[in-house]
FIPA-172460 format. One record per atom (N, C-alpha, C): residue in one letter; atom name; x negated, y, z. Coordinates in steps of 0.2 Angstrom, whole numbers, plus 5000, padded with zeros to 4 digits. Layout:
N
+-----+------+------+------+------+
: res : atom :    u :    v :    w :
+-----+------+------+------+------+
:   A :   CA :    X :    Y :    Z :
...
+-----+------+------+------+------+
END
This chain:
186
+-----+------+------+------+------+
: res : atom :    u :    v :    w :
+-----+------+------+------+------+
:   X :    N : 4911 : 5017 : 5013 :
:   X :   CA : 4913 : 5019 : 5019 :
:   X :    C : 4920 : 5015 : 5021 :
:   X :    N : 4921 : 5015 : 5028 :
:   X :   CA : 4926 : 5010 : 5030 :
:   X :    C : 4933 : 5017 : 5026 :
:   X :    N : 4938 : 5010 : 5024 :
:   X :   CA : 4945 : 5017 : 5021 :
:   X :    C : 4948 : 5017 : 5027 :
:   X :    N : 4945 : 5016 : 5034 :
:   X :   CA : 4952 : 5019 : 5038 :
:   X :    C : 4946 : 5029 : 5039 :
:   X :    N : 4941 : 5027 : 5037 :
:   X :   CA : 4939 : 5035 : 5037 :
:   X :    C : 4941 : 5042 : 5032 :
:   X :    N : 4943 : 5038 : 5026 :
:   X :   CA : 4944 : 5043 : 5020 :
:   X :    C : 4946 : 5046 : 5020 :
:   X :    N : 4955 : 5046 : 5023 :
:   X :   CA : 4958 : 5052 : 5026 :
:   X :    C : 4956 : 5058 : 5028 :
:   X :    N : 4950 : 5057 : 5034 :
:   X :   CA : 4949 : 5060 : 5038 :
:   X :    C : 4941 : 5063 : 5034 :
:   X :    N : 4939 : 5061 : 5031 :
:   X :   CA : 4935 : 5065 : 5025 :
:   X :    C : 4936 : 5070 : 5020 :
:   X :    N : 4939 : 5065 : 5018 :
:   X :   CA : 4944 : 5070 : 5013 :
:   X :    C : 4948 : 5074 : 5018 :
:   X :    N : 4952 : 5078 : 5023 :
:   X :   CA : 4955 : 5081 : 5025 :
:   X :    C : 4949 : 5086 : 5028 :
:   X :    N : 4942 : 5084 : 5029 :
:   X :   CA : 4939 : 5088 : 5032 :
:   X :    C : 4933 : 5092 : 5025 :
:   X :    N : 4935 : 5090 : 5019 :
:   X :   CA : 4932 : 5090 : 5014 :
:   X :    C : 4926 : 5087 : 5013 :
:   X :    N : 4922 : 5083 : 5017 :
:   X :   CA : 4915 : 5079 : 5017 :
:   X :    C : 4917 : 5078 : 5010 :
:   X :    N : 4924 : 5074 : 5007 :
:   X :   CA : 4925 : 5071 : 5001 :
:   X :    C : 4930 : 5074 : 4998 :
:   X :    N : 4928 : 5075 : 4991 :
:   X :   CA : 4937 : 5082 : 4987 :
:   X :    C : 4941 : 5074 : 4987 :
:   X :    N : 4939 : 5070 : 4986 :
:   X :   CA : 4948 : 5064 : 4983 :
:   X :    C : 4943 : 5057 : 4987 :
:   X :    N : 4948 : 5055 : 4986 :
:   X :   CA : 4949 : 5048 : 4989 :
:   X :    C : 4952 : 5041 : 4985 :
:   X :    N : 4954 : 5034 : 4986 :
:   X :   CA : 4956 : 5030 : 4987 :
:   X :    C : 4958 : 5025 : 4993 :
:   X :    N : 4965 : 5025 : 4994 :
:   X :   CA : 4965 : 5022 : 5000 :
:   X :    C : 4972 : 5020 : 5000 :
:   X :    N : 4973 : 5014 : 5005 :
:   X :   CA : 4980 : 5010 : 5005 :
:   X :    C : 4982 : 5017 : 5006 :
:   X :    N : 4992 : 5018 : 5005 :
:   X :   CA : 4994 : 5019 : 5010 :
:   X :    C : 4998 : 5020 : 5016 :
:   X :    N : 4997 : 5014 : 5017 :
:   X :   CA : 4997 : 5012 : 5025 :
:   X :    C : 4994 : 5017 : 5029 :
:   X :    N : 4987 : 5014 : 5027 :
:   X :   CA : 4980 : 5019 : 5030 :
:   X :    C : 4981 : 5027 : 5031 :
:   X :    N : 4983 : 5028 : 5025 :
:   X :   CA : 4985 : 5035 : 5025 :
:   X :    C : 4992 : 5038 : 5032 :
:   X :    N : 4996 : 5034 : 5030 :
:   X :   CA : 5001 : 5035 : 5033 :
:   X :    C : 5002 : 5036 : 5041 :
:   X :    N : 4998 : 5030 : 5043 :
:   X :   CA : 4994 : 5029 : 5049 :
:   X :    C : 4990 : 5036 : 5052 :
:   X :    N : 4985 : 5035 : 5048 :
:   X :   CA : 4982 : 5041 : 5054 :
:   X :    C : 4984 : 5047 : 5051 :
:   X :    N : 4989 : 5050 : 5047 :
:   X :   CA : 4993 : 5055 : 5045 :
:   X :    C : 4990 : 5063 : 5047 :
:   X :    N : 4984 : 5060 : 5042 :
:   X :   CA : 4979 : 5068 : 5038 :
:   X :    C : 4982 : 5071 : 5035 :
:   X :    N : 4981 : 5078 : 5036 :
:   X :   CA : 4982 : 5083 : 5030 :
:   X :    C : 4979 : 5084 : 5023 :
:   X :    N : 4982 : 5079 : 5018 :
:   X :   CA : 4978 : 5077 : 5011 :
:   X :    C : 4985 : 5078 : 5007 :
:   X :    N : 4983 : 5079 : 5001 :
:   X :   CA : 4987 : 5080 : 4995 :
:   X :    C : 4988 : 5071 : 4994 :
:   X :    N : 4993 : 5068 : 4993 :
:   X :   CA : 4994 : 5064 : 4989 :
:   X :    C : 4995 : 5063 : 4982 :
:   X :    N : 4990 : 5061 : 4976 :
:   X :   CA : 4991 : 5065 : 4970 :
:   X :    C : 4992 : 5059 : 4965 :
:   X :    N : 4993 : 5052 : 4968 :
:   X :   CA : 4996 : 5047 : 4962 :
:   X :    C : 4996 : 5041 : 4966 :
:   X :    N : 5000 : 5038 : 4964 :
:   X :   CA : 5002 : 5030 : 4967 :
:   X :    C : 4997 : 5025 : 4962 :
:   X :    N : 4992 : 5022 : 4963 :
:   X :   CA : 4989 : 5018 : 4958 :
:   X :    C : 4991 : 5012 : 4956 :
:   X :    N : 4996 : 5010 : 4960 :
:   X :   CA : 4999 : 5003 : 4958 :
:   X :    C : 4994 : 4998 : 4958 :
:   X :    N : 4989 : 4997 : 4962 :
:   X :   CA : 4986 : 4990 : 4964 :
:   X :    C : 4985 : 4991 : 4970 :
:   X :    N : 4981 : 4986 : 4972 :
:   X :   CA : 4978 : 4983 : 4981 :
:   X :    C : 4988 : 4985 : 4983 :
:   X :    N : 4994 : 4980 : 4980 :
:   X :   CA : 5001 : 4982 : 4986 :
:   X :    C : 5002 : 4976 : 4991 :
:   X :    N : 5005 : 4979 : 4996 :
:   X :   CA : 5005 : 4976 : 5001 :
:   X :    C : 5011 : 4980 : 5002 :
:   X :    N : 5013 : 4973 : 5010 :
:   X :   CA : 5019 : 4977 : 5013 :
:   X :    C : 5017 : 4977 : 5021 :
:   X :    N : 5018 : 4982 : 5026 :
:   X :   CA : 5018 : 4982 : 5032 :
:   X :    C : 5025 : 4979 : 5036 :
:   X :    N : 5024 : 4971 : 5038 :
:   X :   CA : 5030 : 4970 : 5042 :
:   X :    C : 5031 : 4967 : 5048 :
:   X :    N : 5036 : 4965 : 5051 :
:   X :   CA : 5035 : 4964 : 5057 :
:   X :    C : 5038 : 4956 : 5056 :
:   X :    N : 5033 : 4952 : 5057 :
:   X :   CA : 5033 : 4944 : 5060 :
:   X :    C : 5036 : 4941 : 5068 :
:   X :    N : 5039 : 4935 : 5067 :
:   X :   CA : 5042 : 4934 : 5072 :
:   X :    C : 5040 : 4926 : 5072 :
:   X :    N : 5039 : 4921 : 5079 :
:   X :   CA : 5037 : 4915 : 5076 :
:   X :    C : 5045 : 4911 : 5074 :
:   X :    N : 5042 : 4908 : 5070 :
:   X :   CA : 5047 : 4904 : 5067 :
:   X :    C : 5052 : 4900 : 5070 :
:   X :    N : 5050 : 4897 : 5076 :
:   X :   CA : 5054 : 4895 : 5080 :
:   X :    C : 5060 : 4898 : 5085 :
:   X :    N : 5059 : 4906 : 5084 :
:   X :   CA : 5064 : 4909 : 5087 :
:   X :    C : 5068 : 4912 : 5082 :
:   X :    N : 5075 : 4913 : 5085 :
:   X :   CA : 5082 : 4916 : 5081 :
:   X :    C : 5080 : 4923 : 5079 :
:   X :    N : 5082 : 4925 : 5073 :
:   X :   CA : 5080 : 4932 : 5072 :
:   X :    C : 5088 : 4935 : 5067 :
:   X :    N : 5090 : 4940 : 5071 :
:   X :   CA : 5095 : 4942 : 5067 :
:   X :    C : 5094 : 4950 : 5062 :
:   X :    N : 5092 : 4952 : 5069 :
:   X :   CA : 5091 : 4961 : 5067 :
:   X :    C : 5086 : 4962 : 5071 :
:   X :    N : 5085 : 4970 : 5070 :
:   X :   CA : 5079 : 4974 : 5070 :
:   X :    C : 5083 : 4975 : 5078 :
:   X :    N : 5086 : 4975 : 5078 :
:   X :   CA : 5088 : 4974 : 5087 :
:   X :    C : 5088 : 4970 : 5092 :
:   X :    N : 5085 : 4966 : 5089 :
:   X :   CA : 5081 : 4958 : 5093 :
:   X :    C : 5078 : 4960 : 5094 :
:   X :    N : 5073 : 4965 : 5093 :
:   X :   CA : 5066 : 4967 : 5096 :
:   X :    C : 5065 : 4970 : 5102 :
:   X :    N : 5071 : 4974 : 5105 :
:   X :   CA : 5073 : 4977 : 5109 :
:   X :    C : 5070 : 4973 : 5117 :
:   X :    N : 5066 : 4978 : 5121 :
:   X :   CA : 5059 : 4974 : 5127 :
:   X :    C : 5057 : 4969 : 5126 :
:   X :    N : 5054 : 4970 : 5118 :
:   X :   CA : 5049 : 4964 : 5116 :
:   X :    C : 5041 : 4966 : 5116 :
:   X :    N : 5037 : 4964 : 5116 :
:   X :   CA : 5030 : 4965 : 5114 :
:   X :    C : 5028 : 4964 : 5108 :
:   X :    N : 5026 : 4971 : 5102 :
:   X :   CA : 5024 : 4968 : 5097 :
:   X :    C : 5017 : 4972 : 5096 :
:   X :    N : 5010 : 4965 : 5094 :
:   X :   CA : 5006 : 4967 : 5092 :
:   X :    C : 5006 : 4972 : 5084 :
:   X :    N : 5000 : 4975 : 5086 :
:   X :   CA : 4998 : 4978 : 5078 :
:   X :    C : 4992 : 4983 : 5077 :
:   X :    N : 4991 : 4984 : 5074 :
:   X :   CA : 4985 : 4990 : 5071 :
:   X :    C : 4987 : 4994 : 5069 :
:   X :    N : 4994 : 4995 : 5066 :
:   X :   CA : 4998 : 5002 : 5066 :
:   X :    C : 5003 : 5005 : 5071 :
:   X :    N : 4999 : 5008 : 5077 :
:   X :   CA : 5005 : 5006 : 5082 :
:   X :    C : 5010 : 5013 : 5077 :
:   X :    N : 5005 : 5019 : 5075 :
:   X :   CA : 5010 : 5027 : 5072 :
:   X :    C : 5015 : 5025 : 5067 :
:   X :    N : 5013 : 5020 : 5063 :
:   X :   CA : 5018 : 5018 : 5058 :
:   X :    C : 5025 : 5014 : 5061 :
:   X :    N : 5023 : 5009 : 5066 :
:   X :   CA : 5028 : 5005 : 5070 :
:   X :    C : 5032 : 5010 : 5075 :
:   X :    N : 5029 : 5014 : 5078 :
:   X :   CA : 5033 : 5017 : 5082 :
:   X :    C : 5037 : 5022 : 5081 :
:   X :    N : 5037 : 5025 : 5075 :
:   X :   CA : 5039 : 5027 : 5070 :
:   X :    C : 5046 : 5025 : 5069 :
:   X :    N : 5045 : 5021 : 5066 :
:   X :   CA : 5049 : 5016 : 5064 :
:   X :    C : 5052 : 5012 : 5071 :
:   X :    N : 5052 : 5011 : 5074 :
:   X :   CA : 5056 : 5005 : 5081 :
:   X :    C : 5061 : 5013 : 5084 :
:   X :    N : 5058 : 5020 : 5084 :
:   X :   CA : 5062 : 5028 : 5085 :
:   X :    C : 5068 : 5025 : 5081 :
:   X :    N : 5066 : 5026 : 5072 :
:   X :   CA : 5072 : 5027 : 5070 :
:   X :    C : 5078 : 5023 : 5070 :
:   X :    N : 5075 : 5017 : 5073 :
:   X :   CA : 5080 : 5010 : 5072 :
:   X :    C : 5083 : 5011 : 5081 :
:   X :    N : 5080 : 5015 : 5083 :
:   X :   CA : 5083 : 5017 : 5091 :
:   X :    C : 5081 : 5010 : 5094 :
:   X :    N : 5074 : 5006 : 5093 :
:   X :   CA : 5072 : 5000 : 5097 :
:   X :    C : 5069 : 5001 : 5102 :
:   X :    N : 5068 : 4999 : 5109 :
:   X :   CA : 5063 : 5001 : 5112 :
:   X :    C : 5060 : 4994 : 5112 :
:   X :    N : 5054 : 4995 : 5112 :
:   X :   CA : 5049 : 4990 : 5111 :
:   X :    C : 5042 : 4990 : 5113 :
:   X :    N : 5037 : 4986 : 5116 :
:   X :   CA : 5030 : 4989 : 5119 :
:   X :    C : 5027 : 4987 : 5112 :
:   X :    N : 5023 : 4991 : 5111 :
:   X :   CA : 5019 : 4991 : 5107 :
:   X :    C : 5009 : 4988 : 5112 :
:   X :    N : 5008 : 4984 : 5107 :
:   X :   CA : 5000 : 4982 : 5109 :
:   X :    C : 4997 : 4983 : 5104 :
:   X :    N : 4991 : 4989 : 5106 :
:   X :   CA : 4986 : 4990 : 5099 :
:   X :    C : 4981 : 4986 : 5099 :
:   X :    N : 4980 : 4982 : 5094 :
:   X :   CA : 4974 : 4978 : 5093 :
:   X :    C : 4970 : 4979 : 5087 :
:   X :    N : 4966 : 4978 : 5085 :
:   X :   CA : 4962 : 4978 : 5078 :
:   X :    C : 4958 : 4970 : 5078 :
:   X :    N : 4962 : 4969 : 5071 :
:   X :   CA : 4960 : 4962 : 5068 :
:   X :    C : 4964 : 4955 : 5073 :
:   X :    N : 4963 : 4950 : 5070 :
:   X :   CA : 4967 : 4945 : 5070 :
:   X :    C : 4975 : 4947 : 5074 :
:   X :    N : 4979 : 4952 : 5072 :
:   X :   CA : 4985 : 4951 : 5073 :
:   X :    C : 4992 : 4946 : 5076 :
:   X :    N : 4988 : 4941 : 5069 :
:   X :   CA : 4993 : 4938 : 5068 :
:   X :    C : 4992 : 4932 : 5075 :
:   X :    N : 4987 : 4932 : 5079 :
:   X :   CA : 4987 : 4926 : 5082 :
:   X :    C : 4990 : 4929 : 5091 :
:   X :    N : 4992 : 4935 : 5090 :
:   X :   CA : 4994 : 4938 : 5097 :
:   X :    C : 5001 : 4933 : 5100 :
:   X :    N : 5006 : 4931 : 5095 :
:   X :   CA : 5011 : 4928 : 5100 :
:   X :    C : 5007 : 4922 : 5099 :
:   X :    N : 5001 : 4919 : 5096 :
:   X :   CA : 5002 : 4913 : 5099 :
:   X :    C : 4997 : 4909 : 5105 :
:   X :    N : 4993 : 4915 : 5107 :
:   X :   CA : 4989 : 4916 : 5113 :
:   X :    C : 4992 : 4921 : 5122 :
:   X :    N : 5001 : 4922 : 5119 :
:   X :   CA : 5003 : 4924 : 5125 :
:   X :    C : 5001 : 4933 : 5126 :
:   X :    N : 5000 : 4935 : 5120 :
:   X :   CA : 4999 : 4943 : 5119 :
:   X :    C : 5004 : 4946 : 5120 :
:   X :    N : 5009 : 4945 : 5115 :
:   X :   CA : 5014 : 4948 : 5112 :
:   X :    C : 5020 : 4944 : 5109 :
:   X :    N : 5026 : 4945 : 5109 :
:   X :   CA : 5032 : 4942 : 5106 :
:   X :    C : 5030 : 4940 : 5099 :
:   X :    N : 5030 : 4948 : 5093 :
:   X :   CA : 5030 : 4946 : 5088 :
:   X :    C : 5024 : 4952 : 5084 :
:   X :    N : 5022 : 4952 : 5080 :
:   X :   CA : 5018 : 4955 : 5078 :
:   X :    C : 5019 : 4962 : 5072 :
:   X :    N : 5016 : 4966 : 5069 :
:   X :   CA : 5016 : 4970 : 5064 :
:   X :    C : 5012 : 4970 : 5062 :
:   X :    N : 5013 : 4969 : 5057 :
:   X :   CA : 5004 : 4966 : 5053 :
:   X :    C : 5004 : 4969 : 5044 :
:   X :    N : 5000 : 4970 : 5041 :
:   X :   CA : 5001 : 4968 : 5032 :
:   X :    C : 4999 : 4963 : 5029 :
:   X :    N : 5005 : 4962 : 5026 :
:   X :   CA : 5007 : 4955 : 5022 :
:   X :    C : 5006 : 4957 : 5016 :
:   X :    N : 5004 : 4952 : 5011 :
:   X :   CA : 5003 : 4952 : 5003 :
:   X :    C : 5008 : 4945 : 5000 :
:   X :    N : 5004 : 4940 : 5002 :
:   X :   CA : 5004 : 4934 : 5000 :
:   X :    C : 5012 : 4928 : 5006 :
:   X :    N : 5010 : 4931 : 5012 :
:   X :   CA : 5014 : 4928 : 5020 :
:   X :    C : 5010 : 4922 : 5021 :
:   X :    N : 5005 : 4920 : 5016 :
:   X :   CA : 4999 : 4913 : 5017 :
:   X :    C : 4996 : 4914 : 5024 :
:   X :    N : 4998 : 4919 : 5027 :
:   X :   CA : 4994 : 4921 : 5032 :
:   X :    C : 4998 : 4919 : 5042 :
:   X :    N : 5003 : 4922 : 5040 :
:   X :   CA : 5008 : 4921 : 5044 :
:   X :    C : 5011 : 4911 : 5045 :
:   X :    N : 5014 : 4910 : 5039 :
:   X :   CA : 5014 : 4903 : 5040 :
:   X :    C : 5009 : 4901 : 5042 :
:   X :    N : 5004 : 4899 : 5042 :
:   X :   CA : 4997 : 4896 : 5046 :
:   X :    C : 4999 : 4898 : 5050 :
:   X :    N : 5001 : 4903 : 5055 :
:   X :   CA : 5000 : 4903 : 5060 :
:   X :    C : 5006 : 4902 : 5065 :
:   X :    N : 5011 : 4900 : 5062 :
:   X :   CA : 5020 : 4902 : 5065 :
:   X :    C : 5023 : 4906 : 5064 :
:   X :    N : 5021 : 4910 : 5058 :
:   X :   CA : 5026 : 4917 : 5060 :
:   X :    C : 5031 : 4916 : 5054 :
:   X :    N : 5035 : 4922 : 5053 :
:   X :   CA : 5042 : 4922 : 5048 :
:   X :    C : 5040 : 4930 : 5048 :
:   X :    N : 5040 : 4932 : 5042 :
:   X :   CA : 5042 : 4940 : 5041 :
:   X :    C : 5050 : 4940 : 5041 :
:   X :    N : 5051 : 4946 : 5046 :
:   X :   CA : 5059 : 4948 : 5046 :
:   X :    C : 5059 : 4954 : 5046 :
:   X :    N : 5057 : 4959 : 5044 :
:   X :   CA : 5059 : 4965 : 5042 :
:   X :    C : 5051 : 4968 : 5040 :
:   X :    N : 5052 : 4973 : 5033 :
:   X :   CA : 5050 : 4976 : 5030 :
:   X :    C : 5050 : 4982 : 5032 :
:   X :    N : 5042 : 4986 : 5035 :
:   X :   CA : 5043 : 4992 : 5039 :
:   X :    C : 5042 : 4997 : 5032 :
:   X :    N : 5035 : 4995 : 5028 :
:   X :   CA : 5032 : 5000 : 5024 :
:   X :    C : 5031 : 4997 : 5015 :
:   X :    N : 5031 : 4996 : 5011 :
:   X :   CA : 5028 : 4994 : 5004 :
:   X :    C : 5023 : 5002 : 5003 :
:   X :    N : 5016 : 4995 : 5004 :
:   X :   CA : 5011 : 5002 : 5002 :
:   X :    C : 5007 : 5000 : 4995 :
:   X :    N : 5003 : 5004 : 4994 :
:   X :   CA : 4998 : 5000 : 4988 :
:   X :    C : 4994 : 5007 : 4988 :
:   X :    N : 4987 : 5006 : 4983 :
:   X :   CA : 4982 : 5011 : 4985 :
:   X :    C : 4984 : 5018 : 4982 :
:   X :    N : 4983 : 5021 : 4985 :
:   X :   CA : 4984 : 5031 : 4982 :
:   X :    C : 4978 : 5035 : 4980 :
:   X :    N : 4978 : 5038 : 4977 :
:   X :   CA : 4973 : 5043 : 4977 :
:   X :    C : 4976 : 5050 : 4980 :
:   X :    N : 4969 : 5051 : 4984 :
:   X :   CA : 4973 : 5059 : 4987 :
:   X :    C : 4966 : 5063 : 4987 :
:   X :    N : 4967 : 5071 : 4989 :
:   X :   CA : 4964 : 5075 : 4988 :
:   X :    C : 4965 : 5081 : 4996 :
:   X :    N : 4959 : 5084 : 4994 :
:   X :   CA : 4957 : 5089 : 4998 :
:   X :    C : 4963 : 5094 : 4999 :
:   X :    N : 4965 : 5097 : 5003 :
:   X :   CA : 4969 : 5103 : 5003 :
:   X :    C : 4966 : 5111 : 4999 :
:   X :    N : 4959 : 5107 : 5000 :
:   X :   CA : 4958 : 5115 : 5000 :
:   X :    C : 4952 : 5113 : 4994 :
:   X :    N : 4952 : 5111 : 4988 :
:   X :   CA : 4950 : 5110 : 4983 :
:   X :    C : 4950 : 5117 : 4980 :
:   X :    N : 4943 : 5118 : 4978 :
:   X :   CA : 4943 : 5124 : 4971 :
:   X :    C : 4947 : 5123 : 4964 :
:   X :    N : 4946 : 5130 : 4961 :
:   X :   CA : 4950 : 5130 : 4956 :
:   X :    C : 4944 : 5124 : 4952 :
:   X :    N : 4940 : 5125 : 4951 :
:   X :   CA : 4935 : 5120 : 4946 :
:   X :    C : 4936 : 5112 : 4948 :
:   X :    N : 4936 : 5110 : 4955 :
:   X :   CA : 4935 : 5103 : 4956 :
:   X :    C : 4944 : 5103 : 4955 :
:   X :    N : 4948 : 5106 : 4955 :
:   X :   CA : 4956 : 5104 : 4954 :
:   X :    C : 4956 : 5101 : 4945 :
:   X :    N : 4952 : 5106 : 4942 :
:   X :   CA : 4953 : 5104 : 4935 :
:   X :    C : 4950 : 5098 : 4935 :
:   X :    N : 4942 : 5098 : 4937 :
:   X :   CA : 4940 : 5089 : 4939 :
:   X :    C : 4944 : 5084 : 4939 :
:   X :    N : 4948 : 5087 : 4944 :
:   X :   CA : 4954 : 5081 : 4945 :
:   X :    C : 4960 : 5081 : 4940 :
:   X :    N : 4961 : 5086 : 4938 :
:   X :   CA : 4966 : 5086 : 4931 :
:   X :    C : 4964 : 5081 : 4927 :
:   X :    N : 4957 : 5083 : 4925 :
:   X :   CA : 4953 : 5078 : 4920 :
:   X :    C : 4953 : 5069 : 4920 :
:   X :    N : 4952 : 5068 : 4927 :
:   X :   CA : 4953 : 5062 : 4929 :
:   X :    C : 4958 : 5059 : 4929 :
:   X :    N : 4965 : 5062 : 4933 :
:   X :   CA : 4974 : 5062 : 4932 :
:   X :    C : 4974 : 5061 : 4923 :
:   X :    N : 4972 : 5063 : 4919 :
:   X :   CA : 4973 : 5063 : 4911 :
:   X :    C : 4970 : 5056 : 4909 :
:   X :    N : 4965 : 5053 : 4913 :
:   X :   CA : 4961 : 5048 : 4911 :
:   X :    C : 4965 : 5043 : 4915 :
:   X :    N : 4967 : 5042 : 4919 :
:   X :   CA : 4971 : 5036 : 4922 :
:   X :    C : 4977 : 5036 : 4919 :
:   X :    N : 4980 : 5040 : 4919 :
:   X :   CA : 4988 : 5041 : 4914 :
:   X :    C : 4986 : 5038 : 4907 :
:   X :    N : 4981 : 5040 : 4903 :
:   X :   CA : 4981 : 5037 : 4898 :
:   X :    C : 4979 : 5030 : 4899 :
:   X :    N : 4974 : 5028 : 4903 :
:   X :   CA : 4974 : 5020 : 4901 :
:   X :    C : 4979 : 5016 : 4906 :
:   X :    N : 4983 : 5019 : 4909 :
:   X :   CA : 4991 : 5017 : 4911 :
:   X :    C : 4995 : 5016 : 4903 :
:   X :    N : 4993 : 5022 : 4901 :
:   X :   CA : 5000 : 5021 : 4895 :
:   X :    C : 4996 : 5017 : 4887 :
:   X :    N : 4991 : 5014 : 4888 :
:   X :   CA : 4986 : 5011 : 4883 :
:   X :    C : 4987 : 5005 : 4886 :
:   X :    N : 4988 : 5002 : 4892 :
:   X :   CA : 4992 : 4996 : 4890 :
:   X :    C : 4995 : 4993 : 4890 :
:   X :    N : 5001 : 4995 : 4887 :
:   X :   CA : 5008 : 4991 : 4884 :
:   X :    C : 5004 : 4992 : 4874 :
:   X :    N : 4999 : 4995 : 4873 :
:   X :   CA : 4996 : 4996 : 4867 :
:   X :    C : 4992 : 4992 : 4863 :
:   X :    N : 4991 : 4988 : 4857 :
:   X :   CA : 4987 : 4983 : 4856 :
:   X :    C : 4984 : 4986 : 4849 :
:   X :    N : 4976 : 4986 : 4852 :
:   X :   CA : 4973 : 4988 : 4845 :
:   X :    C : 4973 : 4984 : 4839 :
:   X :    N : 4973 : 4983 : 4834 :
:   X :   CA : 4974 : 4978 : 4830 :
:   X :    C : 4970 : 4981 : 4822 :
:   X :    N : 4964 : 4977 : 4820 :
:   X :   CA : 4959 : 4979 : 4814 :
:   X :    C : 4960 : 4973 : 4812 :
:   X :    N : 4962 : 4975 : 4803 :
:   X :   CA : 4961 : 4969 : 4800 :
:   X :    C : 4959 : 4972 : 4791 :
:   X :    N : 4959 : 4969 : 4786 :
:   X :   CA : 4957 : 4971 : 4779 :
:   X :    C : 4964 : 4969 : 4777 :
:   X :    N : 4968 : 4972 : 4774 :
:   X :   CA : 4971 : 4970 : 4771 :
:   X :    C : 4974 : 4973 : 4764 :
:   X :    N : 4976 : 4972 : 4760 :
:   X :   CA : 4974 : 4974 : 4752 :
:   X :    C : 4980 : 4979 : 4753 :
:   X :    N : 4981 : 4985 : 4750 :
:   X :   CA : 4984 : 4991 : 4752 :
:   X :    C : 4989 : 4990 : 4750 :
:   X :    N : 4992 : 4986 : 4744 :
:   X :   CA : 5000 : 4983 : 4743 :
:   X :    C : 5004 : 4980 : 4749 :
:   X :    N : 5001 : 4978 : 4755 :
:   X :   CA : 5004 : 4972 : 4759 :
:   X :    C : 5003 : 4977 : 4764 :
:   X :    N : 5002 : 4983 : 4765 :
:   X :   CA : 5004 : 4985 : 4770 :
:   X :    C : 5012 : 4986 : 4773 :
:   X :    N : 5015 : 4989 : 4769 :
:   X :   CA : 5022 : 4989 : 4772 :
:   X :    C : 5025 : 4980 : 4776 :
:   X :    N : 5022 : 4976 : 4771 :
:   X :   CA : 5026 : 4968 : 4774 :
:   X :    C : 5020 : 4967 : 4782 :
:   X :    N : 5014 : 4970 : 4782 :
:   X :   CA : 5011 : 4968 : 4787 :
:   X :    C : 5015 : 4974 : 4792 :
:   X :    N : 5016 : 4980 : 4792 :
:   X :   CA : 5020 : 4984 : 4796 :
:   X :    C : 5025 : 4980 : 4798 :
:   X :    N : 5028 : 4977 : 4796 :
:   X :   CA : 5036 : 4977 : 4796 :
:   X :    C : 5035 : 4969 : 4802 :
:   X :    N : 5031 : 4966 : 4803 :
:   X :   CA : 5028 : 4960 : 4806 :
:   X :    C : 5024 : 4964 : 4812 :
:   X :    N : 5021 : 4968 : 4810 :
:   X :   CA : 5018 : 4970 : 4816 :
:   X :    C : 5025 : 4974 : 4822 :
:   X :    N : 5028 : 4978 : 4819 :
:   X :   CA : 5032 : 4985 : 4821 :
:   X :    C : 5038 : 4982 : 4819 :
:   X :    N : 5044 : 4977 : 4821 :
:   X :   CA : 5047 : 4976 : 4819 :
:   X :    C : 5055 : 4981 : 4822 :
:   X :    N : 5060 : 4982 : 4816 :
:   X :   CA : 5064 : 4988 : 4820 :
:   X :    C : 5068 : 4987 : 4826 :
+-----+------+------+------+------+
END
């Protein structure tokens, strides 16, 4: 299924838990438990300006045009910074809106910025740092909650399994203190 749907699955129950950026979540802002940060798929939501114009603050955007696919999370945020700004909703190629005369500067997510330079832009302000979440139903039974307890137990552990290195070897029972002590050092 596409993840801009899983929110809204998972909040209508079709699905008890999920996977899904952030972002995504943030965005279409479902009624879902959010029940752990996974620490992969991270990105950042920011807002690009092309390179060849001056950028000082978030108040240079001030009666600009900026493209995005997160108009809720941008408008949000240009509120808090007290910016007015037009927002243009588009979906997919973002980043080419200032340079076809769409939009000043854009809001997009960035990983790598490989994407932005190819096309002129500069990141200048960081709106979001998102990465994927697992989330849940609100209205989970007691049985699928422990389900998930189960699961929670099993990610936790192999989170904490690796900074751990197994290690099998034969070694003649006198030489285990000197192989500790090389292994385990204080």
């Amino acid at each position: 299924m596409r993840d801009d749907d899983i929110p809204q699955y998972v909040e209508d129950g079709v699905a008890d838990i999920g996977i899904v950026g952030e972002n995504v979540l943030l965005e279409k802002n479902k009624q879902v438990k959010t029940i752990d940060r996974l620490g992969f798929g991270k990105c950042r939501l920011s807002i690009a300006f092309p390179k060849e114009k001056k950028y000082k603050s978030v108040k240079d955007l001030n009666g600009l045009r900026i493209a995005t696919t997160y108009s809720t999370i941008l408008s949000k945020y240009l509120k808090e910074q007290k910016v007015k700004a037009e927002i243009h909703e588009i979906s997919g190629s973002v980043e080419i809106a200032p340079g076809i005369g769409l939009a000043d500067a854009i809001c997009d997510l960035v990983s790598s910025g490989s994407t932005l330079l190819s096309n002129g832009l500069k990141e200048v302000e960081v709106i979001l740092k998102s990465e994927a979440v697992l989330v849940a139903s609100k209205k989970l039974s007691k049985e699928k909650t422990e389900l998930l307890n189960k699961l929670l137990f099993r990610i936790k552990a192999l989170r904490s399994a690796k900074s751990n290195k197994y290690i099998l070897l034969n070694a003649p029972n006198n030489k285990l203190d000197a192989i500790c002590k090389v292994l385990l050092p204080e």
